[in-house]
ROSE-4610 file (N, C-alpha, C; in Angstrom, 1 decimal, always signed):
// ROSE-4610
residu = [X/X/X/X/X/X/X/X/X/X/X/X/X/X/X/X/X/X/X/X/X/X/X/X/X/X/X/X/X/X/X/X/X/X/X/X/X/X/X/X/X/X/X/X/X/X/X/X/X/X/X/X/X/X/X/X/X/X/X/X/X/X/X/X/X/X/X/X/X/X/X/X/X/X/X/X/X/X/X/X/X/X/X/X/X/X/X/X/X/X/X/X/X/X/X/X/X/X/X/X/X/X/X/X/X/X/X/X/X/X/X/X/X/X/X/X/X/X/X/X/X/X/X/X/X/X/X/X/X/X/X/X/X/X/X/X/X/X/X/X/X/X/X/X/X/X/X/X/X/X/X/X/X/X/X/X/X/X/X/X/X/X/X/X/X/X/X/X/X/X/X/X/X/X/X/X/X/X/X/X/X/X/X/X/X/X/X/X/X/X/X/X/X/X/X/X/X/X/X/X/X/X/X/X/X/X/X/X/X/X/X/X/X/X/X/X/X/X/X/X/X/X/X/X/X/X/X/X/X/X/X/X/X/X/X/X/X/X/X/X/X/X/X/X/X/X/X/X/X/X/X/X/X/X/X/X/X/X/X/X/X/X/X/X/X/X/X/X/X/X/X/X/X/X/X/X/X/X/X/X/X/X/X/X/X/X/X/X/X/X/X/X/X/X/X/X/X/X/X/X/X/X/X/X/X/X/X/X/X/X/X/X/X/X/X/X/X/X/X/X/X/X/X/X/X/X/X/X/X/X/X/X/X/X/X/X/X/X/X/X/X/X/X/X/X/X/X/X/X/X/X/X/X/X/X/X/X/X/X/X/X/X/X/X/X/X/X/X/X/X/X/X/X/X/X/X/X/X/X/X/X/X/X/X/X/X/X/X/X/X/X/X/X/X/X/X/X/X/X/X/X/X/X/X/X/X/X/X/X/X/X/X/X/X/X/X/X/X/X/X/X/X/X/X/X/X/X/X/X/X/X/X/X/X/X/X/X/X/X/X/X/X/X/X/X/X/X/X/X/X/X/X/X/X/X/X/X/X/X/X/X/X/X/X/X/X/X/X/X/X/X/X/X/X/X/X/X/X/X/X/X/X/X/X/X/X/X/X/X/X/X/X/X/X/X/X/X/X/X/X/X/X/X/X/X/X/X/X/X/X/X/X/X/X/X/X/X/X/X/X/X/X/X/X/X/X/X/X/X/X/X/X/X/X/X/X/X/X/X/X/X/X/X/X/X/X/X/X/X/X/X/X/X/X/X/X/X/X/X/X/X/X/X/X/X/X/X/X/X/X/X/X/X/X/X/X/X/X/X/X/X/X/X/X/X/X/X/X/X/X/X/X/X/X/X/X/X/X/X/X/X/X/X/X/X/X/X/X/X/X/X/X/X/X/X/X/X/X/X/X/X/X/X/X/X/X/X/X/X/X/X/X/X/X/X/X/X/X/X/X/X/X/X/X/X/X/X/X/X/X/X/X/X/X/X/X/X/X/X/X/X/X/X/X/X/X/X/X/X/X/X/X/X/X/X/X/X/X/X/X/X/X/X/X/X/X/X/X/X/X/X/X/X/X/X/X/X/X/X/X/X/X/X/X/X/X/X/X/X/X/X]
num = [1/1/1/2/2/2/3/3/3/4/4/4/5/5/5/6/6/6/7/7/7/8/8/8/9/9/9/10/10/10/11/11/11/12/12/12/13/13/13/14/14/14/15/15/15/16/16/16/17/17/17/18/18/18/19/19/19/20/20/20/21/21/21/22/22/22/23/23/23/24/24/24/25/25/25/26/26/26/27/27/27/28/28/28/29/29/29/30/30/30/31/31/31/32/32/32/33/33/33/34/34/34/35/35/35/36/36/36/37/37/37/38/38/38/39/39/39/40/40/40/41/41/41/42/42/42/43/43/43/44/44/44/45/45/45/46/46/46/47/47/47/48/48/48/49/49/49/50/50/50/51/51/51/52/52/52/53/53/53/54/54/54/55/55/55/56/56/56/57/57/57/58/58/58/59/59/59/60/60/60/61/61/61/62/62/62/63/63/63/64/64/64/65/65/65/66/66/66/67/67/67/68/68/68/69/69/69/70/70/70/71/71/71/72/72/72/73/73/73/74/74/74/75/75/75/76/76/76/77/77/77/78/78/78/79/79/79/80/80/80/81/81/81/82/82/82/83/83/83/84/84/84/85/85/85/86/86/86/87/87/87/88/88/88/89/89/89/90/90/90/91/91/91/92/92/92/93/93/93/94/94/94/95/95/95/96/96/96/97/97/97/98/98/98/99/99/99/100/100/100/101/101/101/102/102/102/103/103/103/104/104/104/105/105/105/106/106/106/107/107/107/108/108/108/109/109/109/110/110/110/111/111/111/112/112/112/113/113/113/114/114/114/115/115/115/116/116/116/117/117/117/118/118/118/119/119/119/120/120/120/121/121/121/122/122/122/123/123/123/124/124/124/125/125/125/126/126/126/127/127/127/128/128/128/129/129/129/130/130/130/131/131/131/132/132/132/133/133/133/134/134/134/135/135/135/136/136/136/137/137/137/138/138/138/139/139/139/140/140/140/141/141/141/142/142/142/143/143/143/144/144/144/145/145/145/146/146/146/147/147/147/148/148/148/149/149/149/150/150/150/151/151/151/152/152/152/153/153/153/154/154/154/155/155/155/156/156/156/157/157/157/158/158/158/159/159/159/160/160/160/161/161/161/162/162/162/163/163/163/164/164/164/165/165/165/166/166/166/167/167/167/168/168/168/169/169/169/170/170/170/171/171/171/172/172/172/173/173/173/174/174/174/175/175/175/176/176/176/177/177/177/178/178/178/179/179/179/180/180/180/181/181/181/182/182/182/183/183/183/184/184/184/185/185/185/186/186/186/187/187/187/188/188/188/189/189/189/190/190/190/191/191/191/192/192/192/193/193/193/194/194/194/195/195/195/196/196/196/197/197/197/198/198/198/199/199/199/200/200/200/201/201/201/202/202/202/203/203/203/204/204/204/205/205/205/206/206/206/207/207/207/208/208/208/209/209/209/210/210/210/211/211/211/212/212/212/213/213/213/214/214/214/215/215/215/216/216/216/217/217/217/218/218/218/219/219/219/220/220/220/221/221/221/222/222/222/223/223/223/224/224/224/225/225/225/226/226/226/227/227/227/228/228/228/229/229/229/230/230/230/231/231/231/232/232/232/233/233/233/234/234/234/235/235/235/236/236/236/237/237/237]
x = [+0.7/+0.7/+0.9/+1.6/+2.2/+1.0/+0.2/-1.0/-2.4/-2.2/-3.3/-3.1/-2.0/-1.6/-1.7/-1.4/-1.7/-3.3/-4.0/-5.1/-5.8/-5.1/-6.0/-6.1/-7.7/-7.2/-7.5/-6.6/-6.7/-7.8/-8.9/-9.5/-8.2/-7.9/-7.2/-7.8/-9.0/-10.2/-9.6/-9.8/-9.2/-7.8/-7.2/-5.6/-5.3/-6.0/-5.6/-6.6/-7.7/-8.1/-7.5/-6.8/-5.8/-4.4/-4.3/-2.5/-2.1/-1.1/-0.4/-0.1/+0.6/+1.4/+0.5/+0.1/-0.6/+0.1/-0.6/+0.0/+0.8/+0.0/+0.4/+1.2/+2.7/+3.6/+3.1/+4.1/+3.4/+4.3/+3.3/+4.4/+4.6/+5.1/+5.8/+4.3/+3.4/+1.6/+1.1/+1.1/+0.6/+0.6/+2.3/+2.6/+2.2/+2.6/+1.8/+0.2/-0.6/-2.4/-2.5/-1.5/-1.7/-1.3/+0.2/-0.5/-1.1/-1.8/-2.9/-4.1/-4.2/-5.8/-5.6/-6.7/-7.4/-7.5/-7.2/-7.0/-5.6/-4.9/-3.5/-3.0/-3.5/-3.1/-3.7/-5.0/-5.8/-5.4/-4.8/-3.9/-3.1/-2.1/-1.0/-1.2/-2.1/-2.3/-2.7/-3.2/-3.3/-2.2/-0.9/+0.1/+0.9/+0.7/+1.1/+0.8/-0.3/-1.0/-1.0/-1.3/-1.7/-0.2/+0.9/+1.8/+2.6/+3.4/+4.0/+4.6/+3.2/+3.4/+3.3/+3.4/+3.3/+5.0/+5.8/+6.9/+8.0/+7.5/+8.3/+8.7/+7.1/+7.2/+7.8/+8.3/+8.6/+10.1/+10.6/+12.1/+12.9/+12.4/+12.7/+11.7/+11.1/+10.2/+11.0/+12.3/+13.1/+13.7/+13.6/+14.5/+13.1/+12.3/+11.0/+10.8/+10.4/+10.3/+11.3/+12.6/+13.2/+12.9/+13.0/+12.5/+11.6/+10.9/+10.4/+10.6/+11.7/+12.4/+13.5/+14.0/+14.8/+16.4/+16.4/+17.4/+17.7/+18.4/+18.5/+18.8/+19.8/+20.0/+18.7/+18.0/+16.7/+15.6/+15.4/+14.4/+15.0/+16.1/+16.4/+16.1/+16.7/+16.2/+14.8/+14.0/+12.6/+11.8/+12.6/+12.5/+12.6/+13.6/+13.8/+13.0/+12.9/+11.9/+10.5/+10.1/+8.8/+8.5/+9.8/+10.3/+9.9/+10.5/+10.4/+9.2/+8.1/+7.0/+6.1/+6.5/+5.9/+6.1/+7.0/+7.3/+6.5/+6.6/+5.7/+4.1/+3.5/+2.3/+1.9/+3.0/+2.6/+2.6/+3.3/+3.5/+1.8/+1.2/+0.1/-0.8/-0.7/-1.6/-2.2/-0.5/-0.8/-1.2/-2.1/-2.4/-4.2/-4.4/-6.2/-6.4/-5.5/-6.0/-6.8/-6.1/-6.9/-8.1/-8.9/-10.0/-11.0/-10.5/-11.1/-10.9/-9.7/-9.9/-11.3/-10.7/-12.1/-13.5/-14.1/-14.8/-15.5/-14.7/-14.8/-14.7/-13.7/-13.0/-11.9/-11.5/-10.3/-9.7/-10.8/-11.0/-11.1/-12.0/-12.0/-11.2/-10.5/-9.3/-8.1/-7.8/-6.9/-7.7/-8.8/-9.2/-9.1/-9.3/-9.0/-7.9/-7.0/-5.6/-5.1/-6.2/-5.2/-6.0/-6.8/-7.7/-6.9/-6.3/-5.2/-3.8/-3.5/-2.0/-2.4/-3.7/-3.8/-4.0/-4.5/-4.6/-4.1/-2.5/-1.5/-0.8/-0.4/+0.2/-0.1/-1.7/-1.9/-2.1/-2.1/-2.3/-0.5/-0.1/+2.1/+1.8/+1.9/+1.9/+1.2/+0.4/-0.8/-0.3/+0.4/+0.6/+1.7/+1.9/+3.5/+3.4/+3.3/+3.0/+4.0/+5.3/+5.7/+5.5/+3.8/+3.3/+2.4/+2.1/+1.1/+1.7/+2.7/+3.6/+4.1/+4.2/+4.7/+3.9/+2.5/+1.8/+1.0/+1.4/+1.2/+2.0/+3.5/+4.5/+4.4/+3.4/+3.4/+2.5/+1.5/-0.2/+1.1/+2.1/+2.7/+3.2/+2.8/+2.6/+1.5/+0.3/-0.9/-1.0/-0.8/-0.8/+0.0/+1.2/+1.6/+1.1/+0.7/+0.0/-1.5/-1.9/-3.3/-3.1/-2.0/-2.0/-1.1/-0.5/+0.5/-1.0/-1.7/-3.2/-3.9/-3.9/-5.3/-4.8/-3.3/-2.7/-2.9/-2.3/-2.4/-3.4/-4.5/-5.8/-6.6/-6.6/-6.9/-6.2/-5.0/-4.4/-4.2/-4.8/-5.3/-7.0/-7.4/-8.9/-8.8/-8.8/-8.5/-7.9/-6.7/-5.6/-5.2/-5.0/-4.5/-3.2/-3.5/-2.4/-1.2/-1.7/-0.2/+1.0/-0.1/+0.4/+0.8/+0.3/+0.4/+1.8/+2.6/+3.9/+4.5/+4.1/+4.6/+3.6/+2.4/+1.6/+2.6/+3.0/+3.0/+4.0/+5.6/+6.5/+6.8/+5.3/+5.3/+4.5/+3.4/+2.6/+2.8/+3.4/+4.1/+5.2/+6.5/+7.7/+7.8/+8.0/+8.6/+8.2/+7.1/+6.0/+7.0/+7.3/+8.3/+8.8/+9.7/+11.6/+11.3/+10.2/+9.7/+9.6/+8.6/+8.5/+9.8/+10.6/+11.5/+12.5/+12.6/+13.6/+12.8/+11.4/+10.6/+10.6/+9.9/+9.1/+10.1/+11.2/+12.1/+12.9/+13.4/+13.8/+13.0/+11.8/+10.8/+10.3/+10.1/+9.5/+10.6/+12.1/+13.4/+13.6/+13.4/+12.9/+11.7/+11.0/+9.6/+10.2/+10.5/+10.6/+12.0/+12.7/+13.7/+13.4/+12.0/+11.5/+10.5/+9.2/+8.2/+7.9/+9.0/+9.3/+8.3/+8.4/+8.1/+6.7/+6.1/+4.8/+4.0/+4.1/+3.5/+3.5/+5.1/+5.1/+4.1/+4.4/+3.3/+1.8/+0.8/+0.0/-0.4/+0.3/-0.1/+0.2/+1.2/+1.4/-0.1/-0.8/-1.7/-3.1/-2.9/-3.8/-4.2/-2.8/-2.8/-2.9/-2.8/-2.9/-4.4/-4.8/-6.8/-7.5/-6.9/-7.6/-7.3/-6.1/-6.0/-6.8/-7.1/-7.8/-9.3/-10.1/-11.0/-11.2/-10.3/-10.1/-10.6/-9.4/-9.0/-10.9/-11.7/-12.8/-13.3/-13.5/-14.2/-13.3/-12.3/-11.4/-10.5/-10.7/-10.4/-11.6/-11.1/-12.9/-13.0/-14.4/-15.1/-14.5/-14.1/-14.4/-14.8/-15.1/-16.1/-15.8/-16.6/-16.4/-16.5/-16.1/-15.7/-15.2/-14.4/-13.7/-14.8/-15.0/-16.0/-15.0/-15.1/-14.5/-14.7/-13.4/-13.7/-13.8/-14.0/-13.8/-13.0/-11.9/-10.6/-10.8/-9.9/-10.0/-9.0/-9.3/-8.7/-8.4/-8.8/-8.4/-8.1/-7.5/-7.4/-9.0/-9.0/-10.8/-9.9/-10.9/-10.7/-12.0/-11.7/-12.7/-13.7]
y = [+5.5/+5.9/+7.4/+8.2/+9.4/+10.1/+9.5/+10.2/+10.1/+9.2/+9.3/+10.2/+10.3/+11.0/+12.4/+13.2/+14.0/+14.9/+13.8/+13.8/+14.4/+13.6/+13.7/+14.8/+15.4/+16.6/+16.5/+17.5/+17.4/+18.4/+18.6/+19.9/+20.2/+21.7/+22.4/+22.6/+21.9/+22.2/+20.6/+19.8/+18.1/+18.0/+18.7/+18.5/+19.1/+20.5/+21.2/+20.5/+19.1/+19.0/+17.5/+17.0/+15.5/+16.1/+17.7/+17.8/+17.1/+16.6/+15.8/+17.0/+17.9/+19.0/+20.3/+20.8/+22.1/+23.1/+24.2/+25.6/+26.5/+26.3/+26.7/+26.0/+26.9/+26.0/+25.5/+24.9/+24.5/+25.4/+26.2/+27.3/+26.5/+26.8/+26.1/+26.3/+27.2/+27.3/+26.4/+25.9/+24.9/+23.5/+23.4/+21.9/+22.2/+23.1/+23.7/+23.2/+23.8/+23.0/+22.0/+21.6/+19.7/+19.0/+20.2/+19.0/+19.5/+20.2/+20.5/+19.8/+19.0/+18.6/+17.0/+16.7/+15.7/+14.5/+14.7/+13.5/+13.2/+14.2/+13.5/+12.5/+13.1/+12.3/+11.1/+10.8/+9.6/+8.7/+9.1/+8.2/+8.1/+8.5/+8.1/+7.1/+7.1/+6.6/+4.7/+4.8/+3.6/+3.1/+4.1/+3.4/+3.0/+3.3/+3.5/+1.6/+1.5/+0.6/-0.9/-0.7/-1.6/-1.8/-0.6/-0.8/-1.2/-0.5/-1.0/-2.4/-3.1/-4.3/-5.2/-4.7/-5.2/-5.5/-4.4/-4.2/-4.5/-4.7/-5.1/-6.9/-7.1/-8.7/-9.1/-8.4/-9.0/-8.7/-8.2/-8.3/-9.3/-10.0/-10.9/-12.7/-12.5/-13.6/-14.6/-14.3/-15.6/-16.3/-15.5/-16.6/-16.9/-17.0/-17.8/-18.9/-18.5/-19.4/-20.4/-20.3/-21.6/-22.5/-21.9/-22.9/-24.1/-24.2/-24.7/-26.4/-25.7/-26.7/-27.4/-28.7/-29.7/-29.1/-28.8/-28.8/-27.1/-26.2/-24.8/-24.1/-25.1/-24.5/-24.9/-26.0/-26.3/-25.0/-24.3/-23.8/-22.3/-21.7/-20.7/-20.6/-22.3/-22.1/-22.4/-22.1/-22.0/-20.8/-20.4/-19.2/-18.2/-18.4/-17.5/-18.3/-19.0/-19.3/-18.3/-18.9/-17.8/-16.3/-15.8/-14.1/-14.2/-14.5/-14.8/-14.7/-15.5/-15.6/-14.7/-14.1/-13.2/-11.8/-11.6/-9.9/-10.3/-11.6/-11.7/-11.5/-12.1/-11.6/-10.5/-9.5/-8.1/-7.2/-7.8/-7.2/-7.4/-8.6/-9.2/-8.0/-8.0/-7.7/-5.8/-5.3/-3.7/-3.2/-4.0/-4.0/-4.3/-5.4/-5.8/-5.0/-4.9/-4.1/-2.8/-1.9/-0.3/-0.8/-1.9/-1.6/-2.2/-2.8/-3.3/-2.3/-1.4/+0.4/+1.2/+1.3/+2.1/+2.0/+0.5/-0.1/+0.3/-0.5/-0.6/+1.1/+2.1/+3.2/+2.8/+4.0/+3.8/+3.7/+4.3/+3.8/+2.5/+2.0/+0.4/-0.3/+0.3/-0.8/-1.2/+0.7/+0.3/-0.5/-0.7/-1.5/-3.3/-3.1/-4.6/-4.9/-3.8/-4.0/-5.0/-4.2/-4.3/-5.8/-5.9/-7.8/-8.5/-8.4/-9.6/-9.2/-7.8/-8.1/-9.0/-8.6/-9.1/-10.4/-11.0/-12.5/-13.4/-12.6/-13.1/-13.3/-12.4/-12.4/-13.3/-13.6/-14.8/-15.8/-16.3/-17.4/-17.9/-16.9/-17.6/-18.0/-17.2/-17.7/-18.6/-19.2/-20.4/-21.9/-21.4/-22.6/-23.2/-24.6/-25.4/-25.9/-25.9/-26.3/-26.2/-27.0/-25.6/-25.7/-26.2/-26.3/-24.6/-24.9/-24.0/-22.3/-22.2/-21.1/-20.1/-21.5/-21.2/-20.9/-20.8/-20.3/-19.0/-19.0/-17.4/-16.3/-17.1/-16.1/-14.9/-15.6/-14.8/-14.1/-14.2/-12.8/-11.4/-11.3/-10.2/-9.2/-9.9/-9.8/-8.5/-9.3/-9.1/-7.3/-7.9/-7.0/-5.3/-5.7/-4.9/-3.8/-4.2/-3.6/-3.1/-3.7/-3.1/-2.3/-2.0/-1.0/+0.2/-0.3/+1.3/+2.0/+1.4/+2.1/+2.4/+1.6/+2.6/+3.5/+3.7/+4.8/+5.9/+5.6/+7.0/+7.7/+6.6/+6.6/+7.9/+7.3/+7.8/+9.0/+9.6/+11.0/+11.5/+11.2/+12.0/+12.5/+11.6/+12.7/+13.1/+13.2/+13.6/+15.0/+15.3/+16.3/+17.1/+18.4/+19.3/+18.4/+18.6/+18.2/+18.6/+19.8/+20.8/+19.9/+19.2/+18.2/+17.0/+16.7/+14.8/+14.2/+14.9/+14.7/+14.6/+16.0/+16.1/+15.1/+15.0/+13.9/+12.6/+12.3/+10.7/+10.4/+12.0/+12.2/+11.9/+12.8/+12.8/+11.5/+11.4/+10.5/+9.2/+8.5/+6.9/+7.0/+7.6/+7.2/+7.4/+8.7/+9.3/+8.3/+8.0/+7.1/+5.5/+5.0/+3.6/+3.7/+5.2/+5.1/+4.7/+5.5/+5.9/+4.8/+3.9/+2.6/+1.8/+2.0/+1.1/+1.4/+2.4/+2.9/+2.7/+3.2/+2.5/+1.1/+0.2/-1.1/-2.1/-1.6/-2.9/-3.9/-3.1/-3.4/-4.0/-3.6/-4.2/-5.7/-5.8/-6.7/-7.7/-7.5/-8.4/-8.7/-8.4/-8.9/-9.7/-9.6/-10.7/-11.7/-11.8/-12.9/-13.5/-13.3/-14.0/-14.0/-13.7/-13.9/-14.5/-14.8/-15.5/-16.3/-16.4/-16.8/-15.9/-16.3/-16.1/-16.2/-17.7/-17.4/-16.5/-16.7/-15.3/-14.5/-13.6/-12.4/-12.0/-13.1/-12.7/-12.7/-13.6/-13.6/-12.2/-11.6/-10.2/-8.9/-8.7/-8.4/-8.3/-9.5/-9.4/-9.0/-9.5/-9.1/-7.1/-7.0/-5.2/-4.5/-5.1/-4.7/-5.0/-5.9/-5.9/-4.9/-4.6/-3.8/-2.5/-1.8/-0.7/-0.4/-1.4/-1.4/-1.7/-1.9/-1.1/-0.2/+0.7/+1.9/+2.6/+2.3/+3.1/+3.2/+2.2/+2.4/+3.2/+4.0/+5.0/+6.3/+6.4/+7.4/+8.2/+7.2/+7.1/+8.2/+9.0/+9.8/+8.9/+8.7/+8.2/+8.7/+7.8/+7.7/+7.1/+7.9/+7.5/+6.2/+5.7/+4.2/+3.8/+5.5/+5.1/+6.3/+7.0/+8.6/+8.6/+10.1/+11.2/+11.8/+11.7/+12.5/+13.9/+14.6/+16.1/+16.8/+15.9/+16.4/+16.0/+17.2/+17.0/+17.7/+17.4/+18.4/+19.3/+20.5/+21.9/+22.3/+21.8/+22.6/+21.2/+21.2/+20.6/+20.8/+19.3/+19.7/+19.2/+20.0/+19.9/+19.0/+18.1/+17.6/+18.9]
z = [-39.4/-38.0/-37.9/-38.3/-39.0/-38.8/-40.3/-40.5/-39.7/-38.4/-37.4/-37.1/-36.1/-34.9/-36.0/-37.0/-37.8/-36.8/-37.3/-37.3/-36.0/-35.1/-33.6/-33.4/-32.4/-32.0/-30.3/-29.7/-28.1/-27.6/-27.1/-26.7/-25.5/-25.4/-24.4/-23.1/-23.0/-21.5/-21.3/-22.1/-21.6/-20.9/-21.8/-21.6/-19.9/-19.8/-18.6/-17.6/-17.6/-16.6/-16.5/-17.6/-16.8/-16.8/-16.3/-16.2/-14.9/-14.9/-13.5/-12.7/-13.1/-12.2/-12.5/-11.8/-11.5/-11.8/-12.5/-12.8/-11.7/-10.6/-9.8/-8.6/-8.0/-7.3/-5.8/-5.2/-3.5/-2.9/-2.4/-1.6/+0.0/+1.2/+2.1/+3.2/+2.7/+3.3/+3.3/+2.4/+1.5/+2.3/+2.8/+3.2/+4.9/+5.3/+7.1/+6.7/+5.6/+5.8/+5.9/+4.7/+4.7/+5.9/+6.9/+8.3/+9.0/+8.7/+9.8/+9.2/+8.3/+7.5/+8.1/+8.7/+9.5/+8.2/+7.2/+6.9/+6.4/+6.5/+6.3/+7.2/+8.9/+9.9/+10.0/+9.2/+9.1/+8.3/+7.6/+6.3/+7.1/+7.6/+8.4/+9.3/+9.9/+10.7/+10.3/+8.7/+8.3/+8.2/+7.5/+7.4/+8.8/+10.0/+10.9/+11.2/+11.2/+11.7/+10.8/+9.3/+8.5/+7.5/+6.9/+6.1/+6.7/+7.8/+8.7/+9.2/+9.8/+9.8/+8.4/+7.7/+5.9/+5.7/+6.2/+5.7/+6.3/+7.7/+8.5/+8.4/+8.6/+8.8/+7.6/+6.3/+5.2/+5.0/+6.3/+6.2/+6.7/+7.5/+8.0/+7.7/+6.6/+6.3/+5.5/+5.1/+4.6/+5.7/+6.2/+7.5/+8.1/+8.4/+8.7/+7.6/+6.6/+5.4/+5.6/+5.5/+5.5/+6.0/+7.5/+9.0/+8.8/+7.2/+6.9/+6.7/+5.9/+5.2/+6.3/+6.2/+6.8/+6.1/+4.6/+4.2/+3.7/+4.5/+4.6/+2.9/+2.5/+1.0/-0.2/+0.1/-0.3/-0.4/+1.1/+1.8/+0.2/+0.6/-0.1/-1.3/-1.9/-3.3/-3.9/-2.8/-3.2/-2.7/-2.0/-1.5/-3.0/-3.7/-5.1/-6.0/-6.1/-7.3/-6.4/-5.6/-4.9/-5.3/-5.0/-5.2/-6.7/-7.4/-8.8/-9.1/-8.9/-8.5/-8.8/-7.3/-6.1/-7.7/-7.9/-8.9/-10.5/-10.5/-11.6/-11.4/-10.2/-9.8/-9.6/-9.1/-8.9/-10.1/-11.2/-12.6/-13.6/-13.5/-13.6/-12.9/-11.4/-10.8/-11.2/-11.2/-11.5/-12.9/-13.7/-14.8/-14.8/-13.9/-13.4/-12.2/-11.2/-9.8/-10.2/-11.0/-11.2/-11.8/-12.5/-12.2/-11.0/-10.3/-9.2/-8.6/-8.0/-7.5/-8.0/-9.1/-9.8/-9.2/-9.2/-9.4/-7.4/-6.8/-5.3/-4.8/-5.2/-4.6/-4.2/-4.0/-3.1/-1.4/-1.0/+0.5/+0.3/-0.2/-0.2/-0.5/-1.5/-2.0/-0.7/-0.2/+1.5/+2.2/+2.5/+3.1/+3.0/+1.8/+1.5/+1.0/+1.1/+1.1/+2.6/+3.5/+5.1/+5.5/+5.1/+5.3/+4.9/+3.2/+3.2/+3.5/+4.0/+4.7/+6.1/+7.0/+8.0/+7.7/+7.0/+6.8/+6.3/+5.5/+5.2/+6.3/+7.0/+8.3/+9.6/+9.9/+10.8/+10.1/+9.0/+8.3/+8.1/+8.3/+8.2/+9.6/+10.7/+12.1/+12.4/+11.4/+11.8/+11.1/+9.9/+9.2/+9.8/+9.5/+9.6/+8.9/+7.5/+6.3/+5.5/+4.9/+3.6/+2.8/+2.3/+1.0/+1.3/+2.6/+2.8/+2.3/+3.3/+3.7/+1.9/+1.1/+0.0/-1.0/-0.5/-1.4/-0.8/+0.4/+1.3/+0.6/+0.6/+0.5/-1.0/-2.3/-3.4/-3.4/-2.4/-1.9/-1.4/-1.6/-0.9/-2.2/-3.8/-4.7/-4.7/-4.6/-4.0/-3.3/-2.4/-1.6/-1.9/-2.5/-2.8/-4.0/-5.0/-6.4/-5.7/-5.1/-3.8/-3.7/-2.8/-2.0/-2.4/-3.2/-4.5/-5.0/-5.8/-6.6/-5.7/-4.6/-3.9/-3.1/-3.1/-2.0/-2.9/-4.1/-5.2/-6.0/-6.1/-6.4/-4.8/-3.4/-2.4/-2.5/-2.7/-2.4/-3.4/-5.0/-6.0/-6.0/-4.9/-4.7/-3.5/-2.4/-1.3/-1.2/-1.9/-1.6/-3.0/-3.2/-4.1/-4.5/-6.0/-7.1/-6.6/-6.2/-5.6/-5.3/-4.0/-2.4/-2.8/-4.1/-4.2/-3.9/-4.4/-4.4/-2.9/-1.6/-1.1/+0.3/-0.2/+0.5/+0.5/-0.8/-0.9/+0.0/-0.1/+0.6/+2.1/+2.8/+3.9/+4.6/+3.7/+4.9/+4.1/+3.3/+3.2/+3.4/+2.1/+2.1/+3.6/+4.0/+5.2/+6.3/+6.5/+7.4/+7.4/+6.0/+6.3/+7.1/+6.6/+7.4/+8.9/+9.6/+10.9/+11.3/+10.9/+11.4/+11.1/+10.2/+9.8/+11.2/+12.1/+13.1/+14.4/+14.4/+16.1/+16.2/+14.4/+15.0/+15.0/+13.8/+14.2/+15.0/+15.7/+16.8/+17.7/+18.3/+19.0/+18.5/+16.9/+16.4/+16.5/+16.3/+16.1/+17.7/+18.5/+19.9/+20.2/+19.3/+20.1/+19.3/+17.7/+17.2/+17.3/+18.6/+19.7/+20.4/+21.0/+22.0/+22.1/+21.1/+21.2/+20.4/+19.1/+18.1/+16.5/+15.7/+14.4/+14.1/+15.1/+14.8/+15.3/+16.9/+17.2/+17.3/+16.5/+16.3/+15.3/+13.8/+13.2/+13.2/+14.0/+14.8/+15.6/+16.0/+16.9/+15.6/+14.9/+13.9/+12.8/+12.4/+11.5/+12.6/+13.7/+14.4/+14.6/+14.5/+14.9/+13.8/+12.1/+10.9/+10.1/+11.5/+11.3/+12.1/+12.8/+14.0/+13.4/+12.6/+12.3/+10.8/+10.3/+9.2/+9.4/+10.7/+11.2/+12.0/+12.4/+12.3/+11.1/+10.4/+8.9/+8.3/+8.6/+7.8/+8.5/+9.8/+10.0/+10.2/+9.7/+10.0/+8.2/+7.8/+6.0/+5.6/+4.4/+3.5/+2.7/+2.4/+1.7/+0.3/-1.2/-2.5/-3.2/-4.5/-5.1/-5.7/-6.3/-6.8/-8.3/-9.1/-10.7/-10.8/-11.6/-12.3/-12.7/-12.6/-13.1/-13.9/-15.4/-16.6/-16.2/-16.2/-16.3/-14.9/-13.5/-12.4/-12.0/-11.2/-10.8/-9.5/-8.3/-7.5/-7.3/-6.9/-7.0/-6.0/-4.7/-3.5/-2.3/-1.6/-0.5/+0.2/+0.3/+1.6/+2.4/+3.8/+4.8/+5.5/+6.6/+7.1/+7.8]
C-alpha cells in the first residue's frame, strides 16, 4: 500500500482546480454582492416555501403518527423502530442520490426534492391508515439526502467558492431558524385548530406551489461535472 501511494502522482493544475477553499479570502464585499445576487434570493425563497414546511411539519409528526394507533405506548414504539428506519434509509440514500444529482442536475434534484416533500405531506393528511402513515413516515429519509446534495451540488455551481460557506450560512441554516420563529407558531395553531390533517394538506399544498415557482426562478444546471471546470466568480443574473 506504502508503495502505491509512493507512486501516485498529483498534477498541481488538478489539485488547485478540486481545492475546496479558495486562495483568496471573502472580504465583507463579497457577502454585500451575494445579497444583492438574484439568485441567492431565489434559493431562499425555495427554502422559504418548500424546506420550511419540510421541517416544520416534522416537528410535530410523532404526535400525529401516534393518533394512529389505539394503544399510545404501541403508536411510540413504532414510531422508533420507523426513526431507526427512517436514518438507515438516509445513510443508504446519501451514497445512490449524488448520482441521480449528477445525472438530473441540481436544479432538478430541488425540484424533485419539493414533489416528494409535497407529496409526503398531503398523502399524511389524506391517509387514516397506520399501515399507510408508517410507511410515509421513512420518505423523510428520502427527502432529506435529496435535498442536502442538491442544495450543495446547486451552490457549488451557482456561487464563488469564496461564498459557499457563507451561502449555505445565510440562505439555509439562517433561513430554518427564521421559519423555525415566523411558521411555528402559526402552524401549532391550525393544527389545534383544523387539526393535523389539514394542516398538512395546505402545508404540502404550499411546498408544491413553491416548488413551481422554484422551477422558473431556480438557474439552470448542468446535468453531469465537467472535469476541470470550476467556477471562479459569482454570476450574476
Amino acid at each position: 500500500m506504502l508503495a502505491v501511494l509512493l507512486t501516485l502522482k498529483v498534477e498541481p493544475q488538478t489539485v488547485a482546480s478540486k481545492a475546496v477553499v479558495a486562495d483568496e479570502k471573502i472580504v465583507f464585499s463579497d457577502v454585500i454582492n451575494l445579497m444583492r445576487d438574484r439568485k441567492f434570493w431565489a434559493f431562499c425563497l425555495y427554502v422559504a416555501g418548500v424546506v420550511w414546511m419540510m421541517f416544520i411539519a416534522e416537528q410535530q409528526f410523532s404526535r400525529y403518527f401516534v393518533s394512529f394507533f389505539s394503544d399510545v405506548h404501541q403508536g411510540n414504539a413504532v414510531f422508533g423502530y420507523l426513526s431507526t428506519v427512517q436514518s438507515a434509509m438516509e445513510f443508504l440514500m446519501m451514497m445512490g442520490i449524488p448520482f441521480l444529482v449528477n445525472a438530473v442536475g441540481a436544479k432538478n434534484g430541488l425540484l424533485l426534492a419539493g414533489v416528494v416533500i409535497g407529496g409526503r405531506l398531503i398523502a399524511s393528511g389524506l391517509t387514516s391508515d397506520a399501515l399507510i402513515i408508517s410507511i410515509i413516515k421513512p420518505l423523510y429519509g428520502v427527502e432529506m439526502s435529496l435535498l442536502l446534495i442538491s442544495v450543495f451540488k446547486y451552490l457549488a455551481e451557482h456561487f464563488d467558492k469564496r461564498v459557499n460557506a457563507t451561502m449555505y450560512l445565510l440562505g439555509y441554516q439562517a433561513m430554518l431558524y427564521v421559519g423555525s420563529i415566523l411558521i411555528a407558531s402559526p402552524v401549532g395553531y391550525l393544527y389545534e385548530r383544523i387539526g393535523f390533517e389539514h394542516t398538512y394538506l395546505m402545508m404540502g399544498a404550499i411546498a408544491l406551489l413553491f416548488t413551481l415557482i422554484s422551477a422558473f426562478t431556480l438557474s439552470a444546471c448542468v446535468r453531469k461535472r465537467q472535469p476541470g471546470k470550476e467556477n471562479t466568480e459569482v454570476r450574476h443574473a
